[in-house]
Backbone as a printed PyTorch tensor [residue, N CA C, xyz], in Angstrom:
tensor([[[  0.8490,  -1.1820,   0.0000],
         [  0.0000,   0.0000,   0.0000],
         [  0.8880,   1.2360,   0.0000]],

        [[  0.2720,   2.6100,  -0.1880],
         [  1.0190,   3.8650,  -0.2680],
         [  0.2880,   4.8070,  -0.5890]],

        [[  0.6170,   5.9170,  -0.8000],
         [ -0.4060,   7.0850,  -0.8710],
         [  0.4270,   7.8120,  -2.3610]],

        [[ -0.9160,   8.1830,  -2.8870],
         [ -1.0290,   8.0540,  -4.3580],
         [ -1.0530,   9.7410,  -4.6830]],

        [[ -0.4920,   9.9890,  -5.4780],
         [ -0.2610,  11.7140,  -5.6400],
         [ -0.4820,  11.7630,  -7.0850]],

        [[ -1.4810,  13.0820,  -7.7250],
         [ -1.0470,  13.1850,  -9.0470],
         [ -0.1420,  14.7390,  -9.0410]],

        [[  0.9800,  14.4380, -10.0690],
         [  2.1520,  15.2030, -10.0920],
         [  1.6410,  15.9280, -11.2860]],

        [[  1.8950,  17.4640, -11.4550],
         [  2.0500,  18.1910, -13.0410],
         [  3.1410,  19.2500, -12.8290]],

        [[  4.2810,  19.1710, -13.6260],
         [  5.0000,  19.7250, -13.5910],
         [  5.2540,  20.9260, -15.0470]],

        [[  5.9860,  22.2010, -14.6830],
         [  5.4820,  23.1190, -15.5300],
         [  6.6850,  24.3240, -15.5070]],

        [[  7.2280,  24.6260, -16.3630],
         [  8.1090,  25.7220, -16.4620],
         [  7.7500,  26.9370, -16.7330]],

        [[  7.9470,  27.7870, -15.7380],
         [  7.3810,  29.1110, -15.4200],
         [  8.0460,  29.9880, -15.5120]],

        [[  9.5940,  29.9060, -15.5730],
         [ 10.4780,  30.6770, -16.3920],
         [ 11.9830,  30.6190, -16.8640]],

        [[ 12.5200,  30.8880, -17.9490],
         [ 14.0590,  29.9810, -18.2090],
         [ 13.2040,  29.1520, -19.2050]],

        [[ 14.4170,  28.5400, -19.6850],
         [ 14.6050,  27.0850, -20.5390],
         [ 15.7040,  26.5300, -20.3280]],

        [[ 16.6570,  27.1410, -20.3320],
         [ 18.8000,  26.3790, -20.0040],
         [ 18.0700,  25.1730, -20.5260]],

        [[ 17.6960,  24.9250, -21.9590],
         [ 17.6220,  23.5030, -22.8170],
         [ 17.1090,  22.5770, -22.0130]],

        [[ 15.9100,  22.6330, -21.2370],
         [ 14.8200,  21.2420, -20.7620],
         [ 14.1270,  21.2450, -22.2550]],

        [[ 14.7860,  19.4580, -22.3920],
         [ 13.6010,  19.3920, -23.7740],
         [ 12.8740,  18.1280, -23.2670]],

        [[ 13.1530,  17.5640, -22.4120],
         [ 12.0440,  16.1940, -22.0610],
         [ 12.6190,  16.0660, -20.8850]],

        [[ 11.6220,  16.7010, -19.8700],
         [ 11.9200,  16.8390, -18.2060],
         [ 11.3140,  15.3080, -17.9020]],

        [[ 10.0720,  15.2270, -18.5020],
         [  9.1760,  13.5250, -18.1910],
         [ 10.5870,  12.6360, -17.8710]],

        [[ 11.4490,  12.1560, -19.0980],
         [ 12.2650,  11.6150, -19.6480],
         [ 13.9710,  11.6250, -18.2610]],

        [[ 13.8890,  13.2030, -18.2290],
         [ 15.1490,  13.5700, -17.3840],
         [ 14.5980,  12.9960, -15.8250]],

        [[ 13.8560,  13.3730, -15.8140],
         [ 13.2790,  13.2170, -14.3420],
         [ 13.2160,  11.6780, -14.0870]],

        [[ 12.5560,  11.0590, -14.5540],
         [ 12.5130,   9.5550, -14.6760],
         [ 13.9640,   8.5450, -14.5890]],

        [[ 15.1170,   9.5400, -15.2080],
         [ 16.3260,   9.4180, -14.8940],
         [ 16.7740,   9.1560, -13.4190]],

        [[ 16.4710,  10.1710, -12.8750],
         [ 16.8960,  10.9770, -11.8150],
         [ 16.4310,  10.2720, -10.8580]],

        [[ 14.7410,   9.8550, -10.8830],
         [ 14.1870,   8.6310,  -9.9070],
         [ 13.9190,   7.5580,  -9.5730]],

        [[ 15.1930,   6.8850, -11.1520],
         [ 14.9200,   5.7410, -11.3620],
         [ 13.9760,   4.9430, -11.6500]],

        [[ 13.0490,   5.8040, -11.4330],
         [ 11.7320,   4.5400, -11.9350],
         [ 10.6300,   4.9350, -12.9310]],

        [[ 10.8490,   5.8750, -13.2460],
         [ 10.6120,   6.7730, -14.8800],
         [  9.6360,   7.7500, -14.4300]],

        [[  8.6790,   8.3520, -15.4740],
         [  7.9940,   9.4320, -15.1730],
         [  6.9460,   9.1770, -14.5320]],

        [[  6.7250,  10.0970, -13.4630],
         [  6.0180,  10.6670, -13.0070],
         [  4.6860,  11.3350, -12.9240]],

        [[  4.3160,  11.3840, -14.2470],
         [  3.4100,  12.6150, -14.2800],
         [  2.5420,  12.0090, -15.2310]],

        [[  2.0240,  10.9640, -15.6160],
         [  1.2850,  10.3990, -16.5580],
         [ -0.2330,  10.3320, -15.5060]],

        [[  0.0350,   9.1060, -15.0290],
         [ -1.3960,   8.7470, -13.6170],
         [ -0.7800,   9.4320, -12.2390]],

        [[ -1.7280,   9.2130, -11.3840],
         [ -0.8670,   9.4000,  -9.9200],
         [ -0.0020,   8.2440,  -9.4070]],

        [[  0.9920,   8.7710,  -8.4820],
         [  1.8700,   7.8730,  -8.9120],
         [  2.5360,   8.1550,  -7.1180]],

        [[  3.4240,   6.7680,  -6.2870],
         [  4.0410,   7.1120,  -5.4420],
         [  5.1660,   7.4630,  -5.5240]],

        [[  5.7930,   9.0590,  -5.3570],
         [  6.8230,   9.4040,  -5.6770],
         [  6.9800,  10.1520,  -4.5000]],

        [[  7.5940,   9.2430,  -3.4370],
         [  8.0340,   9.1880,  -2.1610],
         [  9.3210,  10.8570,  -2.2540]],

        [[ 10.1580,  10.1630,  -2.9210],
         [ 11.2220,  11.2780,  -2.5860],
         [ 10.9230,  12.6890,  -4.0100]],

        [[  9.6890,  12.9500,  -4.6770],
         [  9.9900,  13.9350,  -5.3710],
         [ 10.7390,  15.4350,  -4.4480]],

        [[ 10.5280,  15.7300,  -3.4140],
         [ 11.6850,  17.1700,  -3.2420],
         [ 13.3260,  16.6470,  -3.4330]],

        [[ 13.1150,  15.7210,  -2.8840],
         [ 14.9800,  15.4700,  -3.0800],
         [ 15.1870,  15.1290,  -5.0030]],

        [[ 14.5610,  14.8390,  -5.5790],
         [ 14.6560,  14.6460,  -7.2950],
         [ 14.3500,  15.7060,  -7.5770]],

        [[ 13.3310,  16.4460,  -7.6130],
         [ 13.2810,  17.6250,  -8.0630],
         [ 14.5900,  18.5760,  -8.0900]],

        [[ 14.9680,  18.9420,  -6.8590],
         [ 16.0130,  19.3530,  -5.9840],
         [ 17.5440,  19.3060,  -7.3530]],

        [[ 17.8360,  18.1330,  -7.0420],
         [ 18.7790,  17.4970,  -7.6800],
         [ 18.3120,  18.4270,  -9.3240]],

        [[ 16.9190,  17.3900, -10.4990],
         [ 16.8590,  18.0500, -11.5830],
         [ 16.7740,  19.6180, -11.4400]],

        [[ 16.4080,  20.4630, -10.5530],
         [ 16.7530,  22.2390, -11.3630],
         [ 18.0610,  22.5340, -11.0910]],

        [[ 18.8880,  21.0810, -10.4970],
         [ 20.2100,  21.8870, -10.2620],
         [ 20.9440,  21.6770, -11.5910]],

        [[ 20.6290,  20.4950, -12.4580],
         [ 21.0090,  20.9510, -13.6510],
         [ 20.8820,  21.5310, -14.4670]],

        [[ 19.2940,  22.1700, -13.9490],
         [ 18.9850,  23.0310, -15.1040],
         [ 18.3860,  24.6200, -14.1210]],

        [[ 19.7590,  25.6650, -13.8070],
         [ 19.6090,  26.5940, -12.6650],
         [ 19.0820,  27.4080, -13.0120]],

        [[ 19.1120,  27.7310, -14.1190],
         [ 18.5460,  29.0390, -14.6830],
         [ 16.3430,  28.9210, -15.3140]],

        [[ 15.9500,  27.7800, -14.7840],
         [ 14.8840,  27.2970, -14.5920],
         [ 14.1630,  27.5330, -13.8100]],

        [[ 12.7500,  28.0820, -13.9510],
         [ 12.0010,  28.1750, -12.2800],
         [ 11.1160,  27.2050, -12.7230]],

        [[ 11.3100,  26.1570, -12.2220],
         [  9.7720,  24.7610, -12.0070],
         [  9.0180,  24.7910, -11.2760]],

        [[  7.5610,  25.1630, -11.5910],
         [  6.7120,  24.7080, -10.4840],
         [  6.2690,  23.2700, -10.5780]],

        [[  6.1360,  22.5660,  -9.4920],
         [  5.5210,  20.9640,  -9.3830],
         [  4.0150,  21.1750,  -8.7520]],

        [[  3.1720,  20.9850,  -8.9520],
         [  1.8290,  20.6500,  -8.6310],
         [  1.1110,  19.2890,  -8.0780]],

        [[  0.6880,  19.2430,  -6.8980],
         [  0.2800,  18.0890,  -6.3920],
         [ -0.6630,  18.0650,  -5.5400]],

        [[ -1.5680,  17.0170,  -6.2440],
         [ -3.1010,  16.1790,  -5.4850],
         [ -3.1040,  15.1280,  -5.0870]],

        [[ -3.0740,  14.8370,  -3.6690],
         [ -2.8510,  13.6920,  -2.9400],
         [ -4.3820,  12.9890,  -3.2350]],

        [[ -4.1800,  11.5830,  -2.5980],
         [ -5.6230,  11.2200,  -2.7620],
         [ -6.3490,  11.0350,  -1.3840]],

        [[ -6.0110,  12.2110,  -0.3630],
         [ -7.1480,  12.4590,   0.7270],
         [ -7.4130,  14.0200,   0.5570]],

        [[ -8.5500,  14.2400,   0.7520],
         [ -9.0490,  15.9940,   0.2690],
         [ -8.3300,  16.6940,   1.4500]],

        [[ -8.0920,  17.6450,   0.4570],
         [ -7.5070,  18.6590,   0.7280],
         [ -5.8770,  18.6670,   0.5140]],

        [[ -5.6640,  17.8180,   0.4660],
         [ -3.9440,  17.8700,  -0.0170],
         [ -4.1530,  18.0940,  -1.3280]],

        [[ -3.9990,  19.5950,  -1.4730],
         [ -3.1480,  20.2370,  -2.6080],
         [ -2.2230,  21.1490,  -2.3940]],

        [[ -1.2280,  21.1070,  -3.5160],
         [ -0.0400,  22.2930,  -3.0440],
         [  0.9880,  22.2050,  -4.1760]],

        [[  1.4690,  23.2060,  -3.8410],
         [  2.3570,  23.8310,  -5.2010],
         [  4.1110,  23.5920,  -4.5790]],

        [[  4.9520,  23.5360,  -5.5150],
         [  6.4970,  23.7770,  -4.4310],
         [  6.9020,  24.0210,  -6.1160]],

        [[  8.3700,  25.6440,  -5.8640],
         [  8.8810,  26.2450,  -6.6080],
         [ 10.0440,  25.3970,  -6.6430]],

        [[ 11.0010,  25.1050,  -7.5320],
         [ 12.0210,  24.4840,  -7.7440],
         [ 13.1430,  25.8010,  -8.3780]],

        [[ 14.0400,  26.3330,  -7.8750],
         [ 15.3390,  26.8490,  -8.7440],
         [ 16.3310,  26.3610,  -8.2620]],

        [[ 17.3280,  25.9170,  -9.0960],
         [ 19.1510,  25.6340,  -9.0010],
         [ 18.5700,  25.0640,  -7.6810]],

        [[ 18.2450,  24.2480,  -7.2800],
         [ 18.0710,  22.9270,  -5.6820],
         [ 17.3770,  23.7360,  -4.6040]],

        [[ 16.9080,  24.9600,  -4.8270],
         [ 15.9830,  25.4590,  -3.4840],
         [ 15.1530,  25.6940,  -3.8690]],

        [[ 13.9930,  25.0000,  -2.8350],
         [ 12.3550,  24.4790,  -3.2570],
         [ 11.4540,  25.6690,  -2.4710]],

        [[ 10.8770,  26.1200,  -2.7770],
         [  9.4070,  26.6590,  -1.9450],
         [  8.1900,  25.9020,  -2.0880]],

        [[  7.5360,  25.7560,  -0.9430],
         [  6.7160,  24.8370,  -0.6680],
         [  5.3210,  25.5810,  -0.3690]],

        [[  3.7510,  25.1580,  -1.0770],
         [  2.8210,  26.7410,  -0.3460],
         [  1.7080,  25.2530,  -0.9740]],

        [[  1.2100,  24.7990,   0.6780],
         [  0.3080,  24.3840,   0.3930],
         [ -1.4350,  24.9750,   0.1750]],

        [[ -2.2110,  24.2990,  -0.4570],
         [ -3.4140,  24.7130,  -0.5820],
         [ -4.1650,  25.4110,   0.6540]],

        [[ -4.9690,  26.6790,   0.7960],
         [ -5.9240,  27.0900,   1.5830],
         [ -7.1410,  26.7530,   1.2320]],

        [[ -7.9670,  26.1150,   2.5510],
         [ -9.3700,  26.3280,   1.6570],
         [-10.3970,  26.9370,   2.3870]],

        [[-10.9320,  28.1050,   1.6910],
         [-11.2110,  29.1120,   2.8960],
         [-13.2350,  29.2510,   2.1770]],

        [[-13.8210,  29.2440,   3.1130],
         [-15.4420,  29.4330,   3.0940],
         [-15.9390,  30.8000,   3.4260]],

        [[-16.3400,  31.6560,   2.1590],
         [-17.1910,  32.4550,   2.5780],
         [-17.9260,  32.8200,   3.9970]],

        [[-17.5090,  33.8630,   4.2710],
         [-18.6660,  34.0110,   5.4470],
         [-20.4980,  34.0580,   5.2580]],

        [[-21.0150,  33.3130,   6.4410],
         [-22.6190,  33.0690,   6.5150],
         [-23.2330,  34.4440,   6.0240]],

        [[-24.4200,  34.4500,   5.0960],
         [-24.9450,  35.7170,   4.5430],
         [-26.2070,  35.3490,   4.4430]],

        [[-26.8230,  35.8890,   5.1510],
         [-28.7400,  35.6290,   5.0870],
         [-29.2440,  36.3510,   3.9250]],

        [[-28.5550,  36.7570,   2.9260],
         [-29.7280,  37.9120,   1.7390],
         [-28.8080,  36.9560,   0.8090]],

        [[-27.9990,  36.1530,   1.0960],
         [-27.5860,  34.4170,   0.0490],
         [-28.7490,  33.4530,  -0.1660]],

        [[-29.4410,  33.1590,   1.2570],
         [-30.2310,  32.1560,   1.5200],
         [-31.6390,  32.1570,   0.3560]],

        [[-31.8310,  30.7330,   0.1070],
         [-32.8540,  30.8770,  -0.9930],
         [-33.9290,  29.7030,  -0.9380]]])
């Protein structure tokens, strides 16, 4: 058993020549890509980490939906330092001239 994540990964600014991150990345974690179904990818910060350090001049965002609600969240990747900003989920306040 394990807990199942879907991954989308996305370049947000730079290129320094990523032409098949699927491909590089899958390298990197040994057990290929990532980002097709959800998938257990236990160590993606430490792979990630590692891939923008070859490619520094890259800002990656990674995107991820766990499969219990509410796990969503974003983490920035440049040259091996990650920012991490998980999902808020915030409810309108109660409004009686809403009610119908």
């Amino acid at each position: 058993m394990g807990y199942y994540t879907k991954h989308e990964l996305e370049i947000i600014e730079g290129n320094d020549n990523v032409t098949d991150y699927e491909h590089e990345i899958g390298e990197v974690n040994g057990y290929g890509d990532p980002f097709g179904e959800e998938c257990k990818w236990y160590q993606h910060e430490k792979d990630m980490r590692e891939y923008s350090q070859r490619h520094p001049k890259t800002l990656f965002k990674l995107s991820g939906v766990g499969e219990e609600a509410g796990d969503i969240w974003v983490e920035y990747y440049l040259n091996g330092k990650m920012q991490r900003i998980p999902a808020k989920i915030v409810f309108d306040d109660y409004d009686p001239e809403k009610l119908r």
